[in-house]
C-alpha positions in Angstrom: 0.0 0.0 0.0 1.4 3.5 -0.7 1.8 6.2 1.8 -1.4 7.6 3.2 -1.6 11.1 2.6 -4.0 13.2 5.1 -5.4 16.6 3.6 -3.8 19.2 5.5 -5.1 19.4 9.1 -7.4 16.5 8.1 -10.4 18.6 7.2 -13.4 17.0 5.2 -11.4 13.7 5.5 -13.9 11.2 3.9 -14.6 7.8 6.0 -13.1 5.9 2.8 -9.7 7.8 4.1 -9.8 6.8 7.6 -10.8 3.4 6.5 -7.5 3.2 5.0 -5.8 4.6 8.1 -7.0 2.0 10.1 -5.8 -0.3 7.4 -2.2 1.1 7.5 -2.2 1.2 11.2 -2.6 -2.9 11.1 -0.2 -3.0 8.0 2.7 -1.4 10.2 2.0 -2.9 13.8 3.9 -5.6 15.0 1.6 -7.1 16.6 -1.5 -7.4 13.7 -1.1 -9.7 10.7 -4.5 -8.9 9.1 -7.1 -6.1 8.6 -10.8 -6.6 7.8 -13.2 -3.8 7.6 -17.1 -4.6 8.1 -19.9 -5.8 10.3 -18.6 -8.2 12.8 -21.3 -11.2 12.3 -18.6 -11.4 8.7 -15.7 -12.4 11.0 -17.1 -15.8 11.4 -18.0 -15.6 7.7 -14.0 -14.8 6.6 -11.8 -18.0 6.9 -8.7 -17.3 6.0 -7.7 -14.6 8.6 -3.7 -14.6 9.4 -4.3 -13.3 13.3 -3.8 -11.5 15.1 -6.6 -9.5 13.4 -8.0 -6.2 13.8 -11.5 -5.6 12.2 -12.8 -2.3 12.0 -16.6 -1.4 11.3 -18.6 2.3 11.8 -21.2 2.5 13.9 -23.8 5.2 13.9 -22.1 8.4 13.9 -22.9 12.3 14.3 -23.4 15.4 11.8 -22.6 18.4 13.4 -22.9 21.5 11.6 -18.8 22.3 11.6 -17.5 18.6 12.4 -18.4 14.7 12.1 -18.3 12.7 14.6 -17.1 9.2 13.4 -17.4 6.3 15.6 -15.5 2.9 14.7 -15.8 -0.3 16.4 -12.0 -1.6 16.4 -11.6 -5.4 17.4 -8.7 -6.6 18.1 -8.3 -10.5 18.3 -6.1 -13.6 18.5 -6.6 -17.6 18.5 -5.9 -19.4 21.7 -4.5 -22.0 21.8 -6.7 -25.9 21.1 -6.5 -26.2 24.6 -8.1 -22.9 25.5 -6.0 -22.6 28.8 -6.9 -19.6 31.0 -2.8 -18.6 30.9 -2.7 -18.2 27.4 -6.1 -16.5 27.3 -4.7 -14.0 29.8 -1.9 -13.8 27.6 -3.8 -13.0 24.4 -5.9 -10.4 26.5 -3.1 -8.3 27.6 -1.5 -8.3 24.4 -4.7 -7.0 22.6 -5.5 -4.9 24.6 -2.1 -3.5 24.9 -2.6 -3.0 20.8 -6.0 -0.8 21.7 -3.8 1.4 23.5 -1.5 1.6 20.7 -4.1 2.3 18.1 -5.4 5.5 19.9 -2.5 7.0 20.1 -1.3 6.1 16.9 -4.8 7.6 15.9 -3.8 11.5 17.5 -0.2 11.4 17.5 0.6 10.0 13.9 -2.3 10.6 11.7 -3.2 14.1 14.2 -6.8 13.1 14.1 -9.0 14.1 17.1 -9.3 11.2 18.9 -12.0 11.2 22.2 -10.2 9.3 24.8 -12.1 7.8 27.9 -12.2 5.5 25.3 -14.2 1.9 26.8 -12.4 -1.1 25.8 -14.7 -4.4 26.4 -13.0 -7.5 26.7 -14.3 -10.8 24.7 -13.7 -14.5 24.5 -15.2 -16.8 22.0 -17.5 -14.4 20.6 -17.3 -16.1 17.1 -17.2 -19.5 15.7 -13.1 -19.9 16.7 -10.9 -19.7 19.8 -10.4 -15.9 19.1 -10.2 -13.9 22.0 -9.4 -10.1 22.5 -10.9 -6.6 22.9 -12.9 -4.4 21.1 -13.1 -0.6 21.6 -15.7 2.4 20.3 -13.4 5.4 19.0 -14.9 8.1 18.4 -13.1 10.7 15.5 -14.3 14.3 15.0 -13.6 15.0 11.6 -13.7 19.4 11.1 -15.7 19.9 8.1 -15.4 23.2 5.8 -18.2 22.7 3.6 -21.2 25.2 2.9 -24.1 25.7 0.2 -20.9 26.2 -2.4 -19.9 22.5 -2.3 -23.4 21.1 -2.6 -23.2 19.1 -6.1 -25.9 20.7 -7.4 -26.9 19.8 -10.8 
């Protein structure tokens, strides 16, 4: 993937564009092997993951009148092991959650988009049919928009 190119101080940045951040973010982190963007009941529809794997899907978002307000659902997952041992579990849990942490500031401090932080971070085990287990988090992106009556596509 080529270098992901921000418009200057990310105003009217399109969801397609921080789609492809999120993207980046797993294609650059040590610690993810595979990105998937949609609604999570397609995880257990996807088979050939390569985890640990972050998915990415937007929930409902707000339209203000000089900003959107983007919220993405970021999961972050790994397999346990056949056994399914709490230690490992534990293991996997710390890690992923360790990469939430990562992603948020990644989010601000890299990409300078404005990031809400008192961000809730919900563990989950088994949620899908596989031994993933992991995190998943609600970030919430106010984008500044610029846009008036002049940049309506009017025909």
């Amino acid at each position: 993937m080529a270098t992901l190119i921000l418009p200057f101080n990310n105003t009217n940045t399109t969801l397609n564009q921080l789609i492809a951040v999120f993207e980046q973010i797993a294609e650059d982190h040590a610690q993810i092997n595979c990105f998937a963007y949609g609604q999570a009941y397609e995880i257990d529809a996807v088979t050939e993951n390569n985890y640990p794997l972050l998915w990415v899907w937007v929930q409902p978002s707000t339209i203000g009148i000089q900003s959107i307000k983007y919220v993405f659902r970021v999961w972050i997952m790994d397999l346990v092991n056949a056994e399914g041992t709490s230690v490992q579990q534990d293991e996997v849990q710390s890690d992923t959650a360790n990469v939430l942490w990562d992603i948020a500031f990644l989010l601000r401090d890299k990409y300078d988009l404005q990031v809400s932080f008192d961000i809730t971070v919900t563990p989950f085990t088994e949620a899908f049919n596989n031994r993933s287990t992991g995190w998943y988090a609600d970030y919430t992106i106010e984008i500044p928009q610029q846009y008036g009556i002049c940049d309506v596509p009017i025909k």
